[in-house]
Backbone bond lengths (Angstrom), bond angles and torsions (degrees), N, CA, C in turn:
res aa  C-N    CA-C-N  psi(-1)  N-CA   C-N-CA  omega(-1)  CA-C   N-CA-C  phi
1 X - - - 1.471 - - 1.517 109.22 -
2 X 1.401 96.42 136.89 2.089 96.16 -177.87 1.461 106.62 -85.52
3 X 1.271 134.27 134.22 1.492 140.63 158.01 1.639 98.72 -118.28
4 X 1.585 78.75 170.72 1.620 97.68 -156.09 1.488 99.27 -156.63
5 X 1.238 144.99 135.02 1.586 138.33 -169.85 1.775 89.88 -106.92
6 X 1.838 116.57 -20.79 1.515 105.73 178.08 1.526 105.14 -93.35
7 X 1.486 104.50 -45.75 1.551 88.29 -171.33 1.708 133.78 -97.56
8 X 0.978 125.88 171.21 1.234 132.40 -176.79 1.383 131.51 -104.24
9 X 1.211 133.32 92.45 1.085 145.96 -153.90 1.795 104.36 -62.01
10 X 1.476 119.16 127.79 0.940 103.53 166.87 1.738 122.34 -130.30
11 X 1.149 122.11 -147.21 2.008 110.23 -167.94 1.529 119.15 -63.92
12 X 0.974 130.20 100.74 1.368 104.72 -169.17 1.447 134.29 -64.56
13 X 0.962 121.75 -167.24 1.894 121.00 175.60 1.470 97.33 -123.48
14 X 1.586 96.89 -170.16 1.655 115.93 174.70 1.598 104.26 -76.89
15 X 1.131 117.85 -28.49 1.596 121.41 -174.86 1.558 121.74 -83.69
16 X 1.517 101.78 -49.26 1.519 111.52 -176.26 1.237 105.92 -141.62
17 X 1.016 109.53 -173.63 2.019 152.80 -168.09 1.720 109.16 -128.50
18 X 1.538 113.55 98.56 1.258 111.62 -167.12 1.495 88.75 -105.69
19 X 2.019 101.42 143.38 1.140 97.30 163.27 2.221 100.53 -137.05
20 X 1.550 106.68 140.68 1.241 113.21 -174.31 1.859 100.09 -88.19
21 X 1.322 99.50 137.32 1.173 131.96 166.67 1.714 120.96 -102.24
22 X 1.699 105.52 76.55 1.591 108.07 -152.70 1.220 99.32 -62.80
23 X 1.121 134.25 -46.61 1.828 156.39 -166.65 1.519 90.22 -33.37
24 X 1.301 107.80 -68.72 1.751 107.49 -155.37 1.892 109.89 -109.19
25 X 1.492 92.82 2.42 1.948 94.66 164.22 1.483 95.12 81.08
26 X 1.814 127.06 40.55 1.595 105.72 -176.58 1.466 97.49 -143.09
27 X 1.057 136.04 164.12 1.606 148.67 -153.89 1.356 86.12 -148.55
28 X 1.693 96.98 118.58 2.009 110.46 167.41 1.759 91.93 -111.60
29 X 1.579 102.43 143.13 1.360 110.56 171.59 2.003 101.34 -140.15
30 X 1.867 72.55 139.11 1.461 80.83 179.40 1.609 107.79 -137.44
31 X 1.525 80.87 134.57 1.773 109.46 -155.43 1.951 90.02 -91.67
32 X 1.314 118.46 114.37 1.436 124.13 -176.46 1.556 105.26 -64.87
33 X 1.104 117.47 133.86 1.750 125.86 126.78 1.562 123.19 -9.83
34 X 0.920 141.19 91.37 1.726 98.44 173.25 1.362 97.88 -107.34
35 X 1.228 109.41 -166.77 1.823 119.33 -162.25 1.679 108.58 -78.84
36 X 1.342 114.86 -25.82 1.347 132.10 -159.04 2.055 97.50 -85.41
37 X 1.165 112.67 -11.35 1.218 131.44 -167.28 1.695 127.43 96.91
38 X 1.172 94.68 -28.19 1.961 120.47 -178.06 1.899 104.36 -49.84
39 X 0.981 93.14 111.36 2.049 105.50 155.96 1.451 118.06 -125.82
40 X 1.404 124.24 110.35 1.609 139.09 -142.89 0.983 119.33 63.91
41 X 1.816 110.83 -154.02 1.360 107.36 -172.40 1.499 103.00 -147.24
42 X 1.270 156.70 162.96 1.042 163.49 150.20 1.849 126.08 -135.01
43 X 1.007 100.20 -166.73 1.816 101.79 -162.65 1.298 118.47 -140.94
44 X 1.217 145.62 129.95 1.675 135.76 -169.70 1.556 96.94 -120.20
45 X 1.402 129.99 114.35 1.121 127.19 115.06 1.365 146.72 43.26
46 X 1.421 137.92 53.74 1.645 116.14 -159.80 1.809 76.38 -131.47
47 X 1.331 88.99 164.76 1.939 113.62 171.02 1.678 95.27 -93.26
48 X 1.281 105.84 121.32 1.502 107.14 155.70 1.441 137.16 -33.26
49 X 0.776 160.65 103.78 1.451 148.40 -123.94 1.944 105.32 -123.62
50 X 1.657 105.10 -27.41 1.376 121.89 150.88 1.382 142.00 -67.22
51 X 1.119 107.41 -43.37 1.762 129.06 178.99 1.524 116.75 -139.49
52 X 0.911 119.36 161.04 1.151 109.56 -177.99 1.928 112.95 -82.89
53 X 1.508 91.71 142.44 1.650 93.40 171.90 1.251 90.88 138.17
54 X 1.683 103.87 -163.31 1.215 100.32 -159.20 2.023 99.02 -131.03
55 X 1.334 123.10 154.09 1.490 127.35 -162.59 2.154 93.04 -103.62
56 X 1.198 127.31 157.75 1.066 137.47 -177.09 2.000 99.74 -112.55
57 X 0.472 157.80 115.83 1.715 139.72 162.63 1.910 116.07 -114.24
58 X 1.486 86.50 74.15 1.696 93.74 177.55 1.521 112.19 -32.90
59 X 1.606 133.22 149.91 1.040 166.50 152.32 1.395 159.42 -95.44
60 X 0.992 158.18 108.73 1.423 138.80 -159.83 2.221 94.16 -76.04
61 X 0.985 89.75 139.94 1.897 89.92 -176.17 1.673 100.30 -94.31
62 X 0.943 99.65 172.41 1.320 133.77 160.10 1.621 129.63 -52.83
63 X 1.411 148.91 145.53 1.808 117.11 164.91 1.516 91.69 -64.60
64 X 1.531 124.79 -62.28 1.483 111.28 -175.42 1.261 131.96 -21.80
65 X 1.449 119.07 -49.51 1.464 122.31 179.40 1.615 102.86 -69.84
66 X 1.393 113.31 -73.27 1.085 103.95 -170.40 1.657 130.30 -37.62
67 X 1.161 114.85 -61.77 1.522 110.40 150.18 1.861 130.21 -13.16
68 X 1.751 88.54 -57.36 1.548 95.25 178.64 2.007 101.59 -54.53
69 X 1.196 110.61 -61.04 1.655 133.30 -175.80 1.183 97.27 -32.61
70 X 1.572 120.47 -67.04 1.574 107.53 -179.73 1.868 113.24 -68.53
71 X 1.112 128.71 -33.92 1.498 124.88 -177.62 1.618 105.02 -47.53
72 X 1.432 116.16 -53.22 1.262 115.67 -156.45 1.578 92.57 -87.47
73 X 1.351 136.61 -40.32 1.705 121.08 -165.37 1.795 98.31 -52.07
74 X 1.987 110.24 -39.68 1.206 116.05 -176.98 1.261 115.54 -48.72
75 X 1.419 121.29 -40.46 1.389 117.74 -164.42 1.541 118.87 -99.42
76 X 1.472 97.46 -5.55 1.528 113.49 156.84 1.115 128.32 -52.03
77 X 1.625 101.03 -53.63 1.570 104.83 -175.38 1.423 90.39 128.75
78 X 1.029 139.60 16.96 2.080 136.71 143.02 1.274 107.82 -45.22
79 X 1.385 103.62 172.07 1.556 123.82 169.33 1.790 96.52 -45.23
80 X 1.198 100.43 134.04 2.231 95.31 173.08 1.662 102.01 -87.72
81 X 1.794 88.40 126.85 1.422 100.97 -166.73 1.828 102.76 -120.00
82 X 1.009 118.34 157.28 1.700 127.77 -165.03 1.377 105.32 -104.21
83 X 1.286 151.82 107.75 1.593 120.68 171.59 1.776 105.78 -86.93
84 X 1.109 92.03 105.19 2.330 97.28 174.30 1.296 103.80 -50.16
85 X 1.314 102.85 -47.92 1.703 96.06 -152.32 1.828 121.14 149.37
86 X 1.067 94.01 169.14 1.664 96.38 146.99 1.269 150.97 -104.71
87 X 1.193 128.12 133.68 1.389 123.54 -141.34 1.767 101.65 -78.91
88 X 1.384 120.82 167.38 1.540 105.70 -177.74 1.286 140.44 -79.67
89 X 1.171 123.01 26.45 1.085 135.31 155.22 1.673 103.63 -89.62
90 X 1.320 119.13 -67.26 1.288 127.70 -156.51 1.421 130.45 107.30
91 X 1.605 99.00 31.39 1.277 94.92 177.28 1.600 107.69 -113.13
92 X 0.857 114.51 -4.70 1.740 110.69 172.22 1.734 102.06 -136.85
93 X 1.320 109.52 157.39 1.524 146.22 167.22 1.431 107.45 -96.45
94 X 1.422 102.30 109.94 1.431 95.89 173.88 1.975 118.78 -127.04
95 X 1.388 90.86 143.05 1.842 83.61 -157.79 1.772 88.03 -114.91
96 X 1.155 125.29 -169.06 1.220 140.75 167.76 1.936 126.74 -155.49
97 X 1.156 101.20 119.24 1.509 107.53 178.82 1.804 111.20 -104.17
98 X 1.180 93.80 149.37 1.762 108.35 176.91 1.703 86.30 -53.93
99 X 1.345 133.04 148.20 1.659 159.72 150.63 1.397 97.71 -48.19
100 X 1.687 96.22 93.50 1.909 112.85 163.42 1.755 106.45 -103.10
101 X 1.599 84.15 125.90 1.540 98.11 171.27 1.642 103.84 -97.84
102 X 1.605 85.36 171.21 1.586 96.11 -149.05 1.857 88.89 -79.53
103 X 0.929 85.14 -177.91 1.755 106.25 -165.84 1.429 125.24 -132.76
104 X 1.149 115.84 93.41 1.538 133.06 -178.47 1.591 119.01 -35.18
105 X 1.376 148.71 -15.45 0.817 132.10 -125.97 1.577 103.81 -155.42
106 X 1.768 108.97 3.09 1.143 128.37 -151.34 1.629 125.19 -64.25
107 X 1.618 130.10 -3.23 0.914 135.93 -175.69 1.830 87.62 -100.38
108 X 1.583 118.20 -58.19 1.443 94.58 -168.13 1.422 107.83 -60.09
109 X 0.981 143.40 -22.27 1.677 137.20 -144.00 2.070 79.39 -98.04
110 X 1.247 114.66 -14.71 1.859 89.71 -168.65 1.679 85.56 -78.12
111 X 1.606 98.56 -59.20 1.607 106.99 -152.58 1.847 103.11 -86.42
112 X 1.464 111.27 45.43 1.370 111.83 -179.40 1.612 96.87 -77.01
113 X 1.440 129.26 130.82 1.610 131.35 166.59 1.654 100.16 -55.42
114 X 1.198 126.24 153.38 1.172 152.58 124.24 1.762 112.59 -14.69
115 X 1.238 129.80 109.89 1.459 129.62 165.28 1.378 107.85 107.83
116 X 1.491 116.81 2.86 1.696 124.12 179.97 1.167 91.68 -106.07
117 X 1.471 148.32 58.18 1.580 134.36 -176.01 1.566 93.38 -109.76
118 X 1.806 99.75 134.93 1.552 97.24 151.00 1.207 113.48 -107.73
119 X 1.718 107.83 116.49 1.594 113.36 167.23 1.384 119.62 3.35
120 X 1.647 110.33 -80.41 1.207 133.64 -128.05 1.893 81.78 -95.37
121 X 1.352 146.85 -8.72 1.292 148.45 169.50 1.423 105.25 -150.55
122 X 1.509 116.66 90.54 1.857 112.60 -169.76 1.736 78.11 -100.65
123 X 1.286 97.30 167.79 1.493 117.49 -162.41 1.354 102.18 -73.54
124 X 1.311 123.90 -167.63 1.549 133.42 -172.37 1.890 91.07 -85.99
125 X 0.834 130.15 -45.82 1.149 138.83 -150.95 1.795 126.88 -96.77
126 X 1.460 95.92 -21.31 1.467 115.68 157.27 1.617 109.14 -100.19
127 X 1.396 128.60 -25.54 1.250 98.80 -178.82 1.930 103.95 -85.68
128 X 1.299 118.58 30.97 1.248 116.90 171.68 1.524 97.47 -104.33
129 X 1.139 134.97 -4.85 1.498 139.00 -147.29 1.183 118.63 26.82
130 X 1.753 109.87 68.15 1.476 111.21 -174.47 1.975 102.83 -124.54
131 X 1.175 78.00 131.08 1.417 100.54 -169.89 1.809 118.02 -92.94
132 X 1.460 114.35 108.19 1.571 122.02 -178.48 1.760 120.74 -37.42
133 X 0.524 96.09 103.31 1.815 112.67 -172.01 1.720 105.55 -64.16
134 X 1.321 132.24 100.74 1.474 117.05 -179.77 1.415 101.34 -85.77
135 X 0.997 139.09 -35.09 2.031 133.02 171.87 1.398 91.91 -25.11
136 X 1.501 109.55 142.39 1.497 145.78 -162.39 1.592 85.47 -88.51
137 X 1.478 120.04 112.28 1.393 149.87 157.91 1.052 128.84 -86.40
138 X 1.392 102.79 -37.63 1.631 111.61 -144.99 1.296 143.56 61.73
139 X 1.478 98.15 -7.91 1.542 121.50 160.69 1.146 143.01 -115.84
140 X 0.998 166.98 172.42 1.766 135.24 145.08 1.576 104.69 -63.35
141 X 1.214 96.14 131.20 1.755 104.18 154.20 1.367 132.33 -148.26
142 X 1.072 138.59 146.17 1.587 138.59 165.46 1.629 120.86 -71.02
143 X 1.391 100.29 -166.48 1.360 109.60 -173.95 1.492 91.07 -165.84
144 X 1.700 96.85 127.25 1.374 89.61 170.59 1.574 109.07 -143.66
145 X 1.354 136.65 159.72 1.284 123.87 175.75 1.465 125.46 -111.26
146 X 1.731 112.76 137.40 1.390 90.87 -167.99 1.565 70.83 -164.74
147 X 1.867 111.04 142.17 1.189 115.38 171.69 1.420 113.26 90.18
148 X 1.173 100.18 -3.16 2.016 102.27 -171.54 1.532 116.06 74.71
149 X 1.687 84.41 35.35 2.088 97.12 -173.14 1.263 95.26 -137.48
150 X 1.279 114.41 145.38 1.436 120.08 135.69 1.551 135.98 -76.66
151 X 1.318 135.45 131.28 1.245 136.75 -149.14 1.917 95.41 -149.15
152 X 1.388 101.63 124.29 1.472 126.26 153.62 1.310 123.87 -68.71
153 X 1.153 109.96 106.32 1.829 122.49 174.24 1.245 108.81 -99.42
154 X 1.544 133.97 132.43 1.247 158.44 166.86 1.082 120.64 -116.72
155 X 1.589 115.25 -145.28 1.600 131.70 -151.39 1.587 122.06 -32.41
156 X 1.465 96.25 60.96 1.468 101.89 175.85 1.706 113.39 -92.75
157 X 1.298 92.61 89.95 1.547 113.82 -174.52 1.479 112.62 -104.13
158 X 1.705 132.20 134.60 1.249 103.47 -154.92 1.054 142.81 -73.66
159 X 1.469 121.10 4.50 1.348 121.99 153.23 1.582 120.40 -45.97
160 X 0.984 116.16 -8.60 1.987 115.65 -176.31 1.582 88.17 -122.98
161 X 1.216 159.01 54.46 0.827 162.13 163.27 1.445 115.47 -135.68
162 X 1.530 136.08 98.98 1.682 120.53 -164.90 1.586 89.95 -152.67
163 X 1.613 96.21 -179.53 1.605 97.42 174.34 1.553 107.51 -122.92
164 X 1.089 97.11 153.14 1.858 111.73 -177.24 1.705 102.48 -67.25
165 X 1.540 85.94 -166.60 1.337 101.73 -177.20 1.376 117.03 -87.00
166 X 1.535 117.25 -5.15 1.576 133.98 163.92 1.841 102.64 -72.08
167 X 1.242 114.21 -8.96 1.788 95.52 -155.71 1.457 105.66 83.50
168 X 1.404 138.16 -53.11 1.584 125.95 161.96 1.820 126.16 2.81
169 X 1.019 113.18 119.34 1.591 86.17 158.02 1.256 110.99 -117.22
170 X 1.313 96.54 160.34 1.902 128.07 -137.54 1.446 99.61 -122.78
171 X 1.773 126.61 -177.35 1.478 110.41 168.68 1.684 64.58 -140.49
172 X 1.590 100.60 147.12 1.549 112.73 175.34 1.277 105.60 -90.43
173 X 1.691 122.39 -61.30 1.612 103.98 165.97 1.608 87.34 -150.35
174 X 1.168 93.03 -166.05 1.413 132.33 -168.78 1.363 133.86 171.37
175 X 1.609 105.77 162.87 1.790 95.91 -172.57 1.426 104.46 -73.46
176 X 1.549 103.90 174.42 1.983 104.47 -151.38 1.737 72.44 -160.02
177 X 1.151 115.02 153.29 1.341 138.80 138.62 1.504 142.90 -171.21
178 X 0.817 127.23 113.92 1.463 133.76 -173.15 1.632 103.18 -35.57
179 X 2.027 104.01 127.52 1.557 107.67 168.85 1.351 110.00 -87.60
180 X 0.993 92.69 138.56 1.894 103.20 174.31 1.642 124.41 -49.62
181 X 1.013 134.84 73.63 1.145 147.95 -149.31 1.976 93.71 -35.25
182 X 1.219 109.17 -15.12 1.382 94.18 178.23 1.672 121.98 -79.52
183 X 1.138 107.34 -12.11 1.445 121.04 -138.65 1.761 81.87 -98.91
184 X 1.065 116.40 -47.35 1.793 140.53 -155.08 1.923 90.48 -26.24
185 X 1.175 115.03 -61.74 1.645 134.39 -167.01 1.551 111.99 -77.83
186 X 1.230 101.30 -9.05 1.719 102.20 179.76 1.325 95.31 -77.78
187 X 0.988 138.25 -36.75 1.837 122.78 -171.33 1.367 96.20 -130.73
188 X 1.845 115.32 140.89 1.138 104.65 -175.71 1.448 114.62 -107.48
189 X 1.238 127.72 27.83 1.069 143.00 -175.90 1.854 93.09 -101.44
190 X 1.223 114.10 -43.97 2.143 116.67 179.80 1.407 76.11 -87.70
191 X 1.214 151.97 -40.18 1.889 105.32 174.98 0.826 134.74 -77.83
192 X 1.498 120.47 -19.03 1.886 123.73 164.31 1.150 89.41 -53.30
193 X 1.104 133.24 -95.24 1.696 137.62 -166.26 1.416 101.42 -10.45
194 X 1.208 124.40 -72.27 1.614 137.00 -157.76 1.607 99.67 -53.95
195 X 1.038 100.59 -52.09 1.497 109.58 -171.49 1.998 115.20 -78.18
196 X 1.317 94.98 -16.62 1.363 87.28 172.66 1.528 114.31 -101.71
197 X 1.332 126.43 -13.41 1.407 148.47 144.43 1.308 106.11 -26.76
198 X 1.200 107.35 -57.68 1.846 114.85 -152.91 1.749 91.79 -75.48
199 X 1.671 111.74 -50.89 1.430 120.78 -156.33 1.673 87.98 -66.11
200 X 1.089 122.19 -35.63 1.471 121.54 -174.22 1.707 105.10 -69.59
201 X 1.389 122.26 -80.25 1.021 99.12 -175.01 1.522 134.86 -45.46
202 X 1.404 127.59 -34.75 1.774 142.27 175.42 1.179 112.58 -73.04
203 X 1.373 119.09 -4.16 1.563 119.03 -171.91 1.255 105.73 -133.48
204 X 1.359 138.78 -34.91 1.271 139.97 -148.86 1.085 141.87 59.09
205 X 1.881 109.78 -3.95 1.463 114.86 155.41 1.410 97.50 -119.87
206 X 1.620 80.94 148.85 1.715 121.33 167.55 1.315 104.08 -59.04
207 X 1.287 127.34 117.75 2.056 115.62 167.98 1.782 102.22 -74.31
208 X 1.276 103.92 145.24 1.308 124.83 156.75 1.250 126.97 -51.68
209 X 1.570 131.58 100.58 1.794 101.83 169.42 1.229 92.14 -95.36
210 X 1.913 106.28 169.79 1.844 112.11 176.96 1.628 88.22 -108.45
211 X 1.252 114.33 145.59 1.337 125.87 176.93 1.861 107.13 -63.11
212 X 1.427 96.46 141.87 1.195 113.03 -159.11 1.511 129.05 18.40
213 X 1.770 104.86 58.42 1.644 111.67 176.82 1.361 126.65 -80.36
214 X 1.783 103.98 1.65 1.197 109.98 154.74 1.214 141.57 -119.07
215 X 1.628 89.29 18.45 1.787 87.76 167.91 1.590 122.29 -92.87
216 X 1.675 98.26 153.06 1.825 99.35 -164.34 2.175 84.15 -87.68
217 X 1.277 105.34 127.37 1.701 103.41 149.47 1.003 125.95 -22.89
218 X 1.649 124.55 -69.08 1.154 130.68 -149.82 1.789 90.59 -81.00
219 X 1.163 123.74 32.74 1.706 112.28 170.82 1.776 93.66 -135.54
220 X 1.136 103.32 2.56 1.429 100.39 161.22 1.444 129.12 -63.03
């Protein structure tokens, strides 16, 4: 068990062991080793092979991945997170975020629609410029672009949902994984997404679709 006479241990997750550092307003988390090799967790990608859509198959990750997971949520527009390092042994990764308090408001700010943004406080989830994915998941998920990739965001459950040190609310993490650049065109519901991801992040506006502007009448 870790003790600490500065910091303060707080609830943990599936990923890490958070501990608050009240003194200076910062939260260190350390993502374990385990024996199997796995530190976090991530998700791969498969086409349903029954129905149409697409299957999730959570994972224990890699340090490589995980690392990658926090770089890119950072450069998304997540809570801004530090990676320290590894501690000297090498059995944990430990990163640190500015001290997010929890956030009142946490079901509208997940499932806020698209086009209700206030400027001056855009939700946790638009100021990532992540765009609602309709392709059959089985879950809710986004799409967001970062890196000259498209990337699937999930289990934003409200524990990963908080507000910064602005009052903002932020998403601290969540699962992330890179789409297979092959897959992008197999459903065209994950290529609107992809493609409106990209126009969003390089542009800074979201494009408009008009509801059903591509359906022909006469197939009505």
């Amino acid at each position: 068990m870790l003790t600490s006479r500065f910091l303060v241990p707080l609830k943990s997750g599936a990923e890490a062991c958070p501990f608050a550092d009240l003194d200076w307003s910062v939260v260190y988390k350390l993502f374990p080793l385990h024996g199997n090799g796995g530190l976090g967790k991530t998700f791969e990608l498969e086409r349903d092979t029954e129905q149409a859509g697409f299957t999730m198959n959570v994972r224990d990750a890699i340090l490589a991945e995980t690392m990658e997971k926090l770089m890119i949520l950072h450069d998304a527009g997540a809570h801004p997170t530090e990676l320290v390092g590894l501690d000297e042994s090498g059995d944990y990764l430990i990163v640190k975020q500015p001290l997010a308090q929890s956030y009142g408001d946490v079901e509208a700010d997940r499932d806020a629609t698209l086009g209700r943004i206030d400027a001056a406080r855009p939700h946790a989830i638009e100021r990532m410029r992540a765009v609602p994915c309709r392709a059959r998941f089985k879950r809710s998920v986004w799409i967001i672009w970062v890196d000259e990739r498209a990337w699937v965001l999930s289990d934003l459950h409200p524990g990963n949902v908080m507000k910064d040190a602005s009052e903002s609310p932020c998403i601290i993490d969540a699962l992330l994984a890179p789409v297979p650049p092959g897959m992008v065109n197999s459903d065209r519901w994950l290529a609107e997404a992809v493609a409106d991801a990209r126009v969003w992040r390089e542009t800074g506006k979201l494009p408009k679709r008009q509801a059903f502007d591509d359906v022909n009448d006469d197939d009505l």
